[in-house]
VOROMAR-169591 format. One record per atom (N, C-alpha, C, O): x, y, z. Coordinates in steps of 0.05 Angstrom, whole numbers, plus 32768, in hexadecimal, padded with zeros to 4 digits. Each point is the difference from the previous one (the first is absolute). Example, Ala and Ser with C-alpha at 12.3 -4.5 7.8 and 13.67 -1.06 7.14 Angstrom:
<recs>
81087F8E809C;7FEE80188000;801280188000;80158000800D;7FE480157FE5;801080188001;7FF18016800E;800A80168004;
</recs>
This chain:
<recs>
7FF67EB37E2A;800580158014;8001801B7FF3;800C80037FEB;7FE380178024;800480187FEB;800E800F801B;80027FF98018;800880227FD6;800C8013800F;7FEE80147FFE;7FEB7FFC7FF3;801B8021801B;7FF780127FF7;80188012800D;80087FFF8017;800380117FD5;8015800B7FFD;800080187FE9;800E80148003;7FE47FE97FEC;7FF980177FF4;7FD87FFB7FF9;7FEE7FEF8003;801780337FEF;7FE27FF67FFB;7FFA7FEB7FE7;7FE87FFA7FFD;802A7FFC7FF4;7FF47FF57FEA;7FFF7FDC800C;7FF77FEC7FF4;801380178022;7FFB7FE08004;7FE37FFC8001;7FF77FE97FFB;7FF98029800A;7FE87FFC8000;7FE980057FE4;800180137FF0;7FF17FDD8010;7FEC80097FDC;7FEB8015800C;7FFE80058018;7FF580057FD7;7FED80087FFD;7FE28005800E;7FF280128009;80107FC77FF2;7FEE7FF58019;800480058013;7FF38010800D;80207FE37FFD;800E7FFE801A;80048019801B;7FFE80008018;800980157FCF;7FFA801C8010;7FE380008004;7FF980058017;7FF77FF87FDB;7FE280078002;7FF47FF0801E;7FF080068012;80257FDF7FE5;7FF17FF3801A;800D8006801D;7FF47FFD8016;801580067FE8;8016800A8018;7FEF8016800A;7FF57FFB8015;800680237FDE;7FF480168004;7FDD7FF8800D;7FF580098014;80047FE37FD9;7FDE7FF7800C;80017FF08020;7FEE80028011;802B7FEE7FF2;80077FF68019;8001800B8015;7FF37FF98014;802280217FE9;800680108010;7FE48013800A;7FFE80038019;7FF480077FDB;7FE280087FFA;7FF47FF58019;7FFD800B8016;7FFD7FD77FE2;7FF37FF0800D;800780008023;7FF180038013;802E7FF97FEA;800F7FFC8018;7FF58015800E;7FF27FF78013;800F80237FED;7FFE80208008;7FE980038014;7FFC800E8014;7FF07FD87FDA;7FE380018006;80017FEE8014;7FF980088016;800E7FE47FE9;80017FDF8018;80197FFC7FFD;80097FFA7FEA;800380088027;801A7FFD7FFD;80037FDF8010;7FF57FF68014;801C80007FDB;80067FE08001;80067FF48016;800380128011;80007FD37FFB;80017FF0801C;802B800B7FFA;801080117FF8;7FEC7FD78015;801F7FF28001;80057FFA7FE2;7FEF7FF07FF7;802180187FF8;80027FFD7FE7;801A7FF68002;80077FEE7FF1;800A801D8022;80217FF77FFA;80087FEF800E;80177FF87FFF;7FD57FFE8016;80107FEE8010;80137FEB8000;80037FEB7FF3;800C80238024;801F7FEF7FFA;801380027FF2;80167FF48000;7FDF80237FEF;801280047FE9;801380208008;7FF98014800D;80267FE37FE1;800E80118010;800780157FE4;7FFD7FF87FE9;800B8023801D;800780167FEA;80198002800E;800180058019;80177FF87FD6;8017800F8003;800680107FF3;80067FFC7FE9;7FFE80228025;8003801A7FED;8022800E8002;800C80088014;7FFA7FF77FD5;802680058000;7FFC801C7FF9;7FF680087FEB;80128006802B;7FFC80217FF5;802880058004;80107FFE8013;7FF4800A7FCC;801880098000;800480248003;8013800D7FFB;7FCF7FFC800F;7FFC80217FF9;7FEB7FFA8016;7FF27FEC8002;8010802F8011;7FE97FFB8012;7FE280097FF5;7FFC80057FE8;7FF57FFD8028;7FDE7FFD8001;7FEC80028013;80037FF18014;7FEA801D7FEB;7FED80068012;7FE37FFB7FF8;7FF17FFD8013;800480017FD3;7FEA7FEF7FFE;7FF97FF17FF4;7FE97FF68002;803280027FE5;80057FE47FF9;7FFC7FEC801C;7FED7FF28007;803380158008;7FF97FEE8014;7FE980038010;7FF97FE98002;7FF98023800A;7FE97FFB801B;7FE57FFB7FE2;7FE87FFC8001;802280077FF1;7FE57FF77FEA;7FFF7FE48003;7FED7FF5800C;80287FFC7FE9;800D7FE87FF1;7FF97FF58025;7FE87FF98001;802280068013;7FFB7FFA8014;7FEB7FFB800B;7FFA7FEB800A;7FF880287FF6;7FE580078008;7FF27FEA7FF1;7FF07FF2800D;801580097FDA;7FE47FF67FED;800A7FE18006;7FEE7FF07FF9;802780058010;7FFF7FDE800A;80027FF88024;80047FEB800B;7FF9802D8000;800080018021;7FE380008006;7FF67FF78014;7FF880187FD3;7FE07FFF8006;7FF47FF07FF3;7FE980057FFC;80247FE27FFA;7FF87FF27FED;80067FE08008;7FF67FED7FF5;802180148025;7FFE7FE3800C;801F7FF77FF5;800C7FEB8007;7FFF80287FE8;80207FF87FFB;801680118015;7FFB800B8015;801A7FF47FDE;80108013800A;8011800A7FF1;7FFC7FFB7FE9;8021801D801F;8009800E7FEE;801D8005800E;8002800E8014;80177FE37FDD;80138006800B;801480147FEC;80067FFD7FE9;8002801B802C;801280147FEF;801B7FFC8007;80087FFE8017;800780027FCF;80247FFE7FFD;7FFF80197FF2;7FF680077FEB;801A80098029;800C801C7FFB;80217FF77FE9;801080098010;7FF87FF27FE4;800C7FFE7FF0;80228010800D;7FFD80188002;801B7FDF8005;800980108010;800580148012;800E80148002;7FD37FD78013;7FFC800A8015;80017FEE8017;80107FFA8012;7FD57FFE7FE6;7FF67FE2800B;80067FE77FF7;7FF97FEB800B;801580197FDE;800C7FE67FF0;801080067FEF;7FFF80177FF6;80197FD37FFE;801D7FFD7FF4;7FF380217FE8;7FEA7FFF7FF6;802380158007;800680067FDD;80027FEC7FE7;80107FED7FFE;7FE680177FF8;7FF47FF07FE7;801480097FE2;800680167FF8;80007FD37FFE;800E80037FED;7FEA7FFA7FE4;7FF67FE98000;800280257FEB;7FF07FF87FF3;800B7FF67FDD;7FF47FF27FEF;8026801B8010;80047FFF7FE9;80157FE67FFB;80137FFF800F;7FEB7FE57FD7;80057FF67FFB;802C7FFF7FF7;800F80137FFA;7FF67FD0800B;8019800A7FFB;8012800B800C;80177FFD7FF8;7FE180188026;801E80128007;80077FED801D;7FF57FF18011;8023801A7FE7;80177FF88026;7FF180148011;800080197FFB;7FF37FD9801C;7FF9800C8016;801D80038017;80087FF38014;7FFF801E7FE3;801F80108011;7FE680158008;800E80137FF9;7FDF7FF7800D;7FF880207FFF;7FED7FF5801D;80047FEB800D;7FEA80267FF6;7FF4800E8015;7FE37FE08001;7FF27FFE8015;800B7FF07FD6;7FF27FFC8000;80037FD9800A;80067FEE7FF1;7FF78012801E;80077FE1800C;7FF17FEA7FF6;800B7FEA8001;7FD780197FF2;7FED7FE97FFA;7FF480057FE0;7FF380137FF6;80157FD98001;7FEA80027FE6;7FED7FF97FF4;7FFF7FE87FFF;7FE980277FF2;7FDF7FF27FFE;80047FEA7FFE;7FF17FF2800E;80267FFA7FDE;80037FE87FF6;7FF67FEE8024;7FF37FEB7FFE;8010801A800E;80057FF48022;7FE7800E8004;7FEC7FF67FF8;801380238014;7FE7800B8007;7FEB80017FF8;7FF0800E800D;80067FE77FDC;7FE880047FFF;7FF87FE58000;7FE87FFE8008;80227FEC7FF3;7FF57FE58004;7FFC7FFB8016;7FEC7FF38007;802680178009;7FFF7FFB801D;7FDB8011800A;7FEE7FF18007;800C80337FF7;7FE57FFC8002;7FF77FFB7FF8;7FEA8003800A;80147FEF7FDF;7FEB7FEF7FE8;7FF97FE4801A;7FED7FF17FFD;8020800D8011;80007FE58007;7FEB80058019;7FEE7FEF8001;80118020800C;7FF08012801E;7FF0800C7FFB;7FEE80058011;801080077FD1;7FE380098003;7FF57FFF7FEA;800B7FF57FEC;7FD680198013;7FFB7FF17FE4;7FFB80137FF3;7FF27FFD7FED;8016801A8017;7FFF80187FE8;80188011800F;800780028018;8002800A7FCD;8018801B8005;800180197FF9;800D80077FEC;7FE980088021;8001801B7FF7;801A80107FFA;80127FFA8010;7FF5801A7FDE;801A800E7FFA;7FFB80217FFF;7FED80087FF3;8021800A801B;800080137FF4;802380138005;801080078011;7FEC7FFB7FD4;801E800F7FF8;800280147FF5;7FED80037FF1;801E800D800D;7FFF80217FE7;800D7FFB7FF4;80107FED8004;7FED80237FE4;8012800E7FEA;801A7FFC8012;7FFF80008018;801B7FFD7FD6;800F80097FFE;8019801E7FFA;8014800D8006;7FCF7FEE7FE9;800480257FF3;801A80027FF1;800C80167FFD;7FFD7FD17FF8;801680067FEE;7FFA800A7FE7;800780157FF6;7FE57FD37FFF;7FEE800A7FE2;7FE67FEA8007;7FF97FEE8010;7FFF80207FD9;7FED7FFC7FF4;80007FE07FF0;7FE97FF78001;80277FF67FF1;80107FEC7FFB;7FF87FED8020;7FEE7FF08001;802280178014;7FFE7FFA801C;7FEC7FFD8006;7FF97FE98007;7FF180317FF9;7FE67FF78011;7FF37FE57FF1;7FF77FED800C;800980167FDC;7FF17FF07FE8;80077FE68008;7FED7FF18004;803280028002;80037FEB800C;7FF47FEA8015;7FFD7FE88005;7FFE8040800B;7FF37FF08025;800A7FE98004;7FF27FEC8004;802F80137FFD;800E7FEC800A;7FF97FF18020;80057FE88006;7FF0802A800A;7FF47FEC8018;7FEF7FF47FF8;7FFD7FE97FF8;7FF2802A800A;7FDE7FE87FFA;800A7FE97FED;7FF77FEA8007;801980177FE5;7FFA7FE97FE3;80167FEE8016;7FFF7FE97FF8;80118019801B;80167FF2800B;7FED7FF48014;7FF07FF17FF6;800E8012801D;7FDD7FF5800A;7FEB7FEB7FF6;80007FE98008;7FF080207FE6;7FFD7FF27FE8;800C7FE57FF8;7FF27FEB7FFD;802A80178000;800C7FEF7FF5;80077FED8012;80057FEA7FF7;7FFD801C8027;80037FE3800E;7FED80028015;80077FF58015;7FE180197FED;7FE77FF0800B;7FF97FE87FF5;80007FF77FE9;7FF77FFF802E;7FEB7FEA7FF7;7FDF80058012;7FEE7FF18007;8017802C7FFA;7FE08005800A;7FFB80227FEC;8010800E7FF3;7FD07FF68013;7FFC80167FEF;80168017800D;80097FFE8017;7FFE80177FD7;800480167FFF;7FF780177FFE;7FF980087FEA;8002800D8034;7FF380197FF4;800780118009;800680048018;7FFC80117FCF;8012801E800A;7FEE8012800C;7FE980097FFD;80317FFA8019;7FF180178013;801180157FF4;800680108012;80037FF77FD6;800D80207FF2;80207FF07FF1;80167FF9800A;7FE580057FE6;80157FF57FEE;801580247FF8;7FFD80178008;80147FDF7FE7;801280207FE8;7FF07FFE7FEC;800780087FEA;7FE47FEE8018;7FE780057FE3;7FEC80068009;7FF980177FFA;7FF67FDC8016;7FE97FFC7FFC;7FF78004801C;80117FF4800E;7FDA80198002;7FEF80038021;7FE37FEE7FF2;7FEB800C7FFE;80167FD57FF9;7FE17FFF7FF8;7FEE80028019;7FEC800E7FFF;801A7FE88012;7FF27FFE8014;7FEB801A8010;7FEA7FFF800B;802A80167FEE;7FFA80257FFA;7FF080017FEE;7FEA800D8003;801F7FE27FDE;7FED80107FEB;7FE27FEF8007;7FEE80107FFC;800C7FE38008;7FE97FE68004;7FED80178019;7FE780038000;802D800B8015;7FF580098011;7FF6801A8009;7FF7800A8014;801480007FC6;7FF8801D7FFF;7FF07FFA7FEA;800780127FF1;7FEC7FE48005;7FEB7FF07FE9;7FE780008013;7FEB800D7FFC;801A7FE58017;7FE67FF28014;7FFC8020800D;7FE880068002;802B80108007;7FF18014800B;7FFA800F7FEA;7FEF80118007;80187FF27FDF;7FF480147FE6;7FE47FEC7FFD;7FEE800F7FF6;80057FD3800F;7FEE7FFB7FF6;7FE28005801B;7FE87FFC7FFB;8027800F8024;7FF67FFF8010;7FF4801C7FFF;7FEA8003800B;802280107FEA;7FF480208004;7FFE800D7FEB;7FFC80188002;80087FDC7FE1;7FFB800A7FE4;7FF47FEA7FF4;800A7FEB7FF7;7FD68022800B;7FE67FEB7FEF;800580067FE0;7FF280107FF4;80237FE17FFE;800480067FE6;800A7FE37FF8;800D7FF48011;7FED80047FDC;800E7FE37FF5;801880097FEE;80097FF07FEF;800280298015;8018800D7FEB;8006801E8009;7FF780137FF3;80177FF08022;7FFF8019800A;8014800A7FF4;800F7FF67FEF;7FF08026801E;801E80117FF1;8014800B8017;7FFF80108012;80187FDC7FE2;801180058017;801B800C7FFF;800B7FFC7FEB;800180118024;801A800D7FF4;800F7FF4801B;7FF67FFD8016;80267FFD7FE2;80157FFE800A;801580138002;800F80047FED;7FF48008802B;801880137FFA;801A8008801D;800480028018;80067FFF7FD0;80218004800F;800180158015;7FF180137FFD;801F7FEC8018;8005800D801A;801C80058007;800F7FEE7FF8;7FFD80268016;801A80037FFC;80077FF0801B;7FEE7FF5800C;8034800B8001;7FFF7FEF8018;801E80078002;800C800C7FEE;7FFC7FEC8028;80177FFF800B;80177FF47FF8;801780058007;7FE27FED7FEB;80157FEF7FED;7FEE7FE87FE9;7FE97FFB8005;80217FFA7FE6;7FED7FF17FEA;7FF87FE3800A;800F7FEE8007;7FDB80127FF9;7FF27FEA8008;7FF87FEC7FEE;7FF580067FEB;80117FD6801E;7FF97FF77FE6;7FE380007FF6;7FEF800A800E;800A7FE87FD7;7FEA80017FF5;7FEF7FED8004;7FEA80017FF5;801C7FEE801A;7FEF7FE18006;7FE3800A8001;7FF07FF77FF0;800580208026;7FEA80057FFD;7FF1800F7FE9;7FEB7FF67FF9;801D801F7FFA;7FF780057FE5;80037FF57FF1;7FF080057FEE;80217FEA800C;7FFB7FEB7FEC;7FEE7FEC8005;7FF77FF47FEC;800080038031;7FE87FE98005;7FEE80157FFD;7FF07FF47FF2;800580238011;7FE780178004;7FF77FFA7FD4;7FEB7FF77FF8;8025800F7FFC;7FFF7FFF7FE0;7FFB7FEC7FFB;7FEB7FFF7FF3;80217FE98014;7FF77FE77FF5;7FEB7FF6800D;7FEF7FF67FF2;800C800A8028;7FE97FFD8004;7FE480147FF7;7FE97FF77FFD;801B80178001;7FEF80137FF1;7FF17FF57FE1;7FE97FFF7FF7;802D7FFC8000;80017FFC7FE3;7FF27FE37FFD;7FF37FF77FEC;80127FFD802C;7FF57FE77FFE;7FDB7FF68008;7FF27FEE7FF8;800A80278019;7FE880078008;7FEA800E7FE4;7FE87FFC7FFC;802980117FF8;7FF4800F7FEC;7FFC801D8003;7FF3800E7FF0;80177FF98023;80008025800A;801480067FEB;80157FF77FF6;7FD38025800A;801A80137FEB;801280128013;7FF4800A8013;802D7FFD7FEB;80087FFE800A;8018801C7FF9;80117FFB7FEF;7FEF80168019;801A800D7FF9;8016800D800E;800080108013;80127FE87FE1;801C80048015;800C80197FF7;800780047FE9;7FF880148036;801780137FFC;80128004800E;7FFF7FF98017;801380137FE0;801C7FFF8009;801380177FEE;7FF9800B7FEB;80207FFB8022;800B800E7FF9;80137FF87FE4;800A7FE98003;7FFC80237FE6;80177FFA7FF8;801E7FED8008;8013800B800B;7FEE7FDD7FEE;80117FFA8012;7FFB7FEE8017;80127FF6800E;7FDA80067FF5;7FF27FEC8016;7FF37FEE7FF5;7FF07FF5800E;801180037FDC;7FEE7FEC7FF0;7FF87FE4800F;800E7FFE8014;7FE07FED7FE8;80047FE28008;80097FF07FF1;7FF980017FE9;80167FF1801F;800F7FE87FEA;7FEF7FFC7FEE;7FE880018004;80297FF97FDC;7FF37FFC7FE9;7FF37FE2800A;7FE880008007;80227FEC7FF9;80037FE48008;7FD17FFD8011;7FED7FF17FFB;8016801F8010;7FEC80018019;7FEA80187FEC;7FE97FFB8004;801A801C7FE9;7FEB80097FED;7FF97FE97FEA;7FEA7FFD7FF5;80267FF98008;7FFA7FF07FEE;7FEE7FE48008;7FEC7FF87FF2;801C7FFC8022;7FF07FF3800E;7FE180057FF8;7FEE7FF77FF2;8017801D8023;7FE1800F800D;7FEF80027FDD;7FEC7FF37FFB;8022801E7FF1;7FF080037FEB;7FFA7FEA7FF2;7FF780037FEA;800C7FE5801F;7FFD7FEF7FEB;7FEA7FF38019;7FF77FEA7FF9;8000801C801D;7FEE7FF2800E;7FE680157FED;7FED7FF97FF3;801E80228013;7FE880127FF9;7FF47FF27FE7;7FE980007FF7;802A7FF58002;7FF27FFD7FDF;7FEA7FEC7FFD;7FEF80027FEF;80137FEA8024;7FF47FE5800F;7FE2800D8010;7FEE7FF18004;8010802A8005;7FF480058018;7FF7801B7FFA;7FEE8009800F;801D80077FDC;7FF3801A8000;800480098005;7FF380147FFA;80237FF08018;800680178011;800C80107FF1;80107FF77FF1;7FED8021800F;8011801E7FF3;802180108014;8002800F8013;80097FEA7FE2;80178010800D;800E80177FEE;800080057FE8;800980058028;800880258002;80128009800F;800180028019;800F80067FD3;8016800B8012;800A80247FFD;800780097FEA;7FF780038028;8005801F8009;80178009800C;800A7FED800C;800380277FF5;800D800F800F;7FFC80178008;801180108006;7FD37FF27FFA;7FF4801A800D;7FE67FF4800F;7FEC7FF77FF5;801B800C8028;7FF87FF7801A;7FDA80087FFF;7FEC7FF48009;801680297FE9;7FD78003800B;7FFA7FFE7FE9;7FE9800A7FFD;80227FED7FED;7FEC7FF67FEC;7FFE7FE67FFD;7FED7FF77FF3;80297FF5801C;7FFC7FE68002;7FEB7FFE8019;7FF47FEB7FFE;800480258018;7FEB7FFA800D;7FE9800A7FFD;7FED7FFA800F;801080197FDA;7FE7800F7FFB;7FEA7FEA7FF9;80027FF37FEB;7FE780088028;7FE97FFC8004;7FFD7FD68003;7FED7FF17FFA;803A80098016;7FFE7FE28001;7FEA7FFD8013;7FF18010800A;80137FCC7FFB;7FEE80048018;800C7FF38018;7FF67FFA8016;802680027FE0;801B7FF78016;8017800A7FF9;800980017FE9;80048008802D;801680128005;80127FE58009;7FF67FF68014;801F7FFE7FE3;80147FED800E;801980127FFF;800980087FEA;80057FFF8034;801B80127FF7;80107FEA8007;7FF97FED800F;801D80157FE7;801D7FEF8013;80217FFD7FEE;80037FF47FEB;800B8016801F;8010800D8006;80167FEC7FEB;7FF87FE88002;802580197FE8;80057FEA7FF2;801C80197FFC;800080188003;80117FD87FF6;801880097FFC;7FFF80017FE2;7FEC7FF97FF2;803080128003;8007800A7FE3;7FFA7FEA7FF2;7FFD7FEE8010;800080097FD0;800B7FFE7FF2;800D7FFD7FF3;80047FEB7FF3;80098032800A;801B80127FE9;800F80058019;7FF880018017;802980057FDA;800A800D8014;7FFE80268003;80058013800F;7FF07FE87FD6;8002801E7FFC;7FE780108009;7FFA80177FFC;7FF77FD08016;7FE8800E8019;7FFB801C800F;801080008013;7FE7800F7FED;7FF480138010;80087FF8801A;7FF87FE98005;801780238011;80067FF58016;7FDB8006800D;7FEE800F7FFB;80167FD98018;7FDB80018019;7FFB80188002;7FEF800C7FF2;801D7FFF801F;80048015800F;7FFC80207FED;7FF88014800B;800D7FEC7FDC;7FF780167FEF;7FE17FFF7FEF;7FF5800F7FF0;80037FD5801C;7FDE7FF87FFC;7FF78005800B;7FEF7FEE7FFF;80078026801C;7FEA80028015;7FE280017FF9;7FED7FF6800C;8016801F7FD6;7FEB7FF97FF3;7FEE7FE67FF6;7FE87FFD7FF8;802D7FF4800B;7FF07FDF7FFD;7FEE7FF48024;7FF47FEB8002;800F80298014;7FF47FF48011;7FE27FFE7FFA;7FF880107FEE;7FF67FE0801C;7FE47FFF8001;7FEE80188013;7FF97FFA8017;800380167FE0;7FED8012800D;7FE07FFD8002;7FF57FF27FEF;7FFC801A8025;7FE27FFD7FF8;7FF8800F7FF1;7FE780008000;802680117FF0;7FFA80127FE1;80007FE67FED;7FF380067FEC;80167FDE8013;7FFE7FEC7FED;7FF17FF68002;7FF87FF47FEC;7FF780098032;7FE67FF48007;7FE980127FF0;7FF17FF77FEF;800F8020801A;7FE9800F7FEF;800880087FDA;7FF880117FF0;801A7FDC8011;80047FFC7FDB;7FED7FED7FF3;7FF77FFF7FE9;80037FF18030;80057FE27FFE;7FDB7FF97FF6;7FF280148000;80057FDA7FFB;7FE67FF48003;7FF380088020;80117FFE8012;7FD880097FF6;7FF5800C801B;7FFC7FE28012;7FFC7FFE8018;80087FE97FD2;7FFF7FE18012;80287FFE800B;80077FF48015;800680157FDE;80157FFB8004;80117FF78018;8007800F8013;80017FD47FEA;80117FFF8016;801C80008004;800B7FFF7FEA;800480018028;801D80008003;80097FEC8010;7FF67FF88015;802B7FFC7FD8;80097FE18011;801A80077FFB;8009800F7FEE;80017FE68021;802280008005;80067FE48014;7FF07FFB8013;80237FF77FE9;800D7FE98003;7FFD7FF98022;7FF67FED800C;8017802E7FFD;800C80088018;80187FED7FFE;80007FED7FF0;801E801D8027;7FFC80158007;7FFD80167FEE;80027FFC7FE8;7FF780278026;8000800F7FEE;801280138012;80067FFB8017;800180187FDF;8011801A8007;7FEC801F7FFF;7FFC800F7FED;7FFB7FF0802A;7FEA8016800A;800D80177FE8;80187FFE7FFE;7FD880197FEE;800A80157FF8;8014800A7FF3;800580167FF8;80127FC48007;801580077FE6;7FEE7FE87FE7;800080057FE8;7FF67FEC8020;7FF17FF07FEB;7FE380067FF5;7FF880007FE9;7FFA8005802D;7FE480058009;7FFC8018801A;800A80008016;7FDE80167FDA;7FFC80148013;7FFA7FF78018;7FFF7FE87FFC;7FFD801C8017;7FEF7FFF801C;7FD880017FF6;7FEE7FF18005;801480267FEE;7FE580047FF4;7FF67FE77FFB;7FEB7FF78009;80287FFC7FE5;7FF17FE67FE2;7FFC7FEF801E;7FE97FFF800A;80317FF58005;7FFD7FEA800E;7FEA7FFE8020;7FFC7FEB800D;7FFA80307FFB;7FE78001800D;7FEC80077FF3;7FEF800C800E;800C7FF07FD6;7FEB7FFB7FF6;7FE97FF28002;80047FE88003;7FE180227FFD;7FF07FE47FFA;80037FF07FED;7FF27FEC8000;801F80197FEB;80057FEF7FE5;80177FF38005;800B7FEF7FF3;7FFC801B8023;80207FEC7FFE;7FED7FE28013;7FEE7FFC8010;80297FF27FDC;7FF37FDF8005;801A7FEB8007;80017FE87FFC;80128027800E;80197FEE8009;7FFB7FEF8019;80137FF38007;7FDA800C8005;80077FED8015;7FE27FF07FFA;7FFA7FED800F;7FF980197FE0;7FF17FE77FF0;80107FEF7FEF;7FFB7FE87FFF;8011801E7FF8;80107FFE7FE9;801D7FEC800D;800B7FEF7FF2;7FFE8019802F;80117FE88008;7FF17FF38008;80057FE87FFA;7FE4801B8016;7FF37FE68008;7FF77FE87FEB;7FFA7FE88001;8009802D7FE9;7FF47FE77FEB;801B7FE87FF3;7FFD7FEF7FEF;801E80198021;80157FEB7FF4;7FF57FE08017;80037FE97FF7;7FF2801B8023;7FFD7FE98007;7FE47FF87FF6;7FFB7FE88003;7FF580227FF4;7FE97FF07FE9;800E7FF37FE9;80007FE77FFF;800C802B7FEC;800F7FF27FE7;80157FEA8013;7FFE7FE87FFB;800E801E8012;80177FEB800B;7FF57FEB8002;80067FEE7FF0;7FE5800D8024;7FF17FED8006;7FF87FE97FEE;80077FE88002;7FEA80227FEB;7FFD7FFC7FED;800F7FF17FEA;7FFE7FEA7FF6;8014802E8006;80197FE97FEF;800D7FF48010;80167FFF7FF6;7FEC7FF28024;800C7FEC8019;7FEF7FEE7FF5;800A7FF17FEF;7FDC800B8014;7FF17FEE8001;80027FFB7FDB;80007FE87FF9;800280267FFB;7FFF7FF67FE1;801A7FF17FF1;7FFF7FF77FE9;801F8008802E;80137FF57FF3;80017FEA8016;800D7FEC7FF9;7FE98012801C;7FFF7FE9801C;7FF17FED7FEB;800D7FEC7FF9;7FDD80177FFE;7FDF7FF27FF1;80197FF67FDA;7FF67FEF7FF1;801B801A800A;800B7FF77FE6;801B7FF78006;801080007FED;7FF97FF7802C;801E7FF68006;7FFA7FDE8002;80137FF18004;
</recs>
């Protein structure tokens, strides 16, 4: 039985074939592939195109898709091993997850950061608690590490509108309302790195990405070629890429630059005309109109965000049918 929970559950191959599938799919898209078969998705953090993605891709496919709002629609979830449930939380995975393991035949998870540390996210104590008492595959819909499902799905739109077998791509930091975790720039790097794009991350002083997750990534590059780079000066890390990825990540250090004295880190269309004249622009969504991203960048013809979500129910799809086909 495989999971997919981060990106390394997958090789090499595996990504390759996944990406040629999805290709194919785009073109003829498949009968009944899931029939009968059920997705249970545990969202302990809400969602808007995880879920109608994740939904969408086994409702058009002959399966179905049941959502547990996580102390909403169902008990609070106790995940950590060991404690007296005296607290807020009535049920524990030890019970819950065997129990959907038993009803359906795949489980989807998605949880955030914590945002305590860095130590913490590295754990991703849900997902690996999950994991540990399924008896069906596992796949993250946004773990405290890792969005693979994001990075797989911002790969397939950088290979859909940049004719390059090694493009040049920059990643860069956005200010926001409060610190956001890193699950998605850390899946955007490693998947990057794993593809073989050269890749460079800027950011402010103080905003760095977990060592744990550079280190990763550089040791795929080394496998794959990919070049990574890291900046803290915003238009020389985008001077003449041929992808703009912004999105938005909390401190670091404590001794951080507060958001709010970065405005200069927003994305303007002065970065587009830095940029390569093919250049495109992607962001996760959601996004924050003009504190993250100008108005300019995001009614762009270069802006590619809603190619870029449509493409999580292609990759989704895809990896459904690739852990259904190895359970």
């Amino acid at each position: 039985m495989r999971h997919f929970t981060h990106l390394r559950d997958l090789t090499f191959h595996e990504i390759g074939s996944i990406m040629h599938q999805v290709e194919a799919w785009k073109a003829h898209p498949p009968d009944d592939i899931f029939s009968n078969k059920i997705l249970a998705m545990v969202f302990f953090n809400p969602s808007l195109r995880t879920r109608l993605s994740f939904e969408t891709a086994m409702l058009r496919h002959g399966g179905h898709a049941i959502a547990l709002e996580v102390g909403t629609g169902s008990w609070n979830l106790e995940t950590e091993p060991g404690v007296t449930m005296n607290g807020n939380k009535p049920e524990h995975v030890r019970e819950a997850v065997p129990v959907i393991s038993r009803l359906a035949d795949l489980i989807g998870v998605r949880s955030f950061s914590s945002g305590l540390s860095e130590i913490d996210d590295e754990r991703d104590s849900v997902i690996q608690a999950f994991k540990s008492f399924s008896s069906v595959p596992v796949i993250s819909m946004e773990s405290a590490r890792e969005h693979p499902c994001q990075g797989l799905a911002d790969m397939l739109t950088i290979r859909e509108h940049i004719n390059s077998p090694r493009p040049k791509v920059s990643l860069v930091w956005a200010p926001h309302i409060k610190p956001l975790p890193r699950a998605v720039p850390n899946s955007f790097l490693l998947s990057c790195a794993a593809m073989g794009y050269n890749i460079t991350i800027a950011n402010p002083m103080g905003y760095d990405l977990s060592h744990s997750v550079i280190q990763e990534a550089q040791n795929l590059a080394k496998q794959t070629g990919s070049d990574i780079q890291f900046s803290h000066d915003l238009d020389s890390a985008v001077k003449d890429t041929q992808v703009i990825y912004t999105k938005a990540w909390g401190p670091s250090s404590s001794s951080a630059p507060s958001m709010n004295s970065l405005m200069s880190w927003v994305t303007h269309e002065r970065h587009l005309e830095l940029a390569d004249p093919r250049v495109i622009f992607m962001h996760c969504l959601p996004v924050r109109r003009n504190l993250e991203v100008d108005d300019s960048v995001l009614d762009s013809p270069q802006c590619k965000v809603i190619d870029e979500a449509e493409n999580r129910f292609h990759i989704q799809r895809a990896l459904i049918h690739f852990l259904l086909s190895h359970s």
